[in-house]
C-alpha positions as CSV (number, residue, x, y, z in Angstrom):
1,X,42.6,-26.8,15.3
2,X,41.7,-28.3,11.7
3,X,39.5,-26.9,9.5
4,X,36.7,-29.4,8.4
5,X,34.5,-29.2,5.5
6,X,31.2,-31.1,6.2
7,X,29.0,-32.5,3.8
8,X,26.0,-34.5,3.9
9,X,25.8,-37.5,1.9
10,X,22.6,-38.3,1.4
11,X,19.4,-36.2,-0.8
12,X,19.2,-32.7,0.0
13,X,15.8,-31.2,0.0
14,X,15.1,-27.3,-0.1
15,X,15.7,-25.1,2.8
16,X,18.2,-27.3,4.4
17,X,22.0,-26.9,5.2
18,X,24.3,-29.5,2.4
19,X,27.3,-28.0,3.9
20,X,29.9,-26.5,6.3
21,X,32.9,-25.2,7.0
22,X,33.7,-25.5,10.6
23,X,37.3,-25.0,12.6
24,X,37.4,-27.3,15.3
25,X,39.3,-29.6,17.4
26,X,38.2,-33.0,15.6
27,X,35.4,-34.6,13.8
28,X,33.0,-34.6,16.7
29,X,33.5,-30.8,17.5
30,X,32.7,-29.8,14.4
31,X,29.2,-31.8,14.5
32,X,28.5,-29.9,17.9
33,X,29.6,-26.8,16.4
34,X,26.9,-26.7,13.4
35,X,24.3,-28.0,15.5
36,X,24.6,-31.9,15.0
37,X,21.7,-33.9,13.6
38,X,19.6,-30.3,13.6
39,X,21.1,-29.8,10.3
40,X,22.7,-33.2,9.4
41,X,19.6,-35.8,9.6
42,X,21.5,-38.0,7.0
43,X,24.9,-39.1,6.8
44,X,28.0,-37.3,6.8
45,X,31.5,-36.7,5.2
46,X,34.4,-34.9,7.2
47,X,37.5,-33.7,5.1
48,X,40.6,-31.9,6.6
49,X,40.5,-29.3,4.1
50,X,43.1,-27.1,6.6
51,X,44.5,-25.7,10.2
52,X,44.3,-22.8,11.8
53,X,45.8,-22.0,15.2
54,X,42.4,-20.4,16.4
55,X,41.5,-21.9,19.2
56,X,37.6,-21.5,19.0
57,X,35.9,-23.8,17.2
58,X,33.2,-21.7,15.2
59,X,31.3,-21.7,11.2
60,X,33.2,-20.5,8.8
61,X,30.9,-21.0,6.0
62,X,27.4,-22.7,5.4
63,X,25.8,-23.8,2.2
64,X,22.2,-23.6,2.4
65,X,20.0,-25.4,-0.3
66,X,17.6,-22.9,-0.8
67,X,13.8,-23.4,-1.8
């Protein structure tokens, strides 16, 4: 399993999600994992940032633009 950081790419406005780290399988996992386009509505940016030999795909870490 990789370890994905996800960003969004586009303007964050407050009280929404910029960011996670997700373990999953690949790229598409990961979207399922945080919820997809619940928290993403713009564009995003995957980066391999690890592994782990988990093999649930789960959050590790959300950033949440506060407002």
């Amino acid at each position: 399993m990789n370890i994905y950081l996800v960003e969004r790419t586009d303007d964050v406005g407050y009280d929404e999600f910029d960011a996670f780290v997700v373990s999953a399988k690949n790229e598409n996992d990961a979207l399922v994992t945080i919820g997809g386009n619940q928290f993403f509505k713009g564009n995003t940016e995957f980066k391999i940032v690890g592994t782990t030999t988990s093999k649930i795909s789960e959050i590790i870490l959300g950033s949440f633009n506060a407002g």
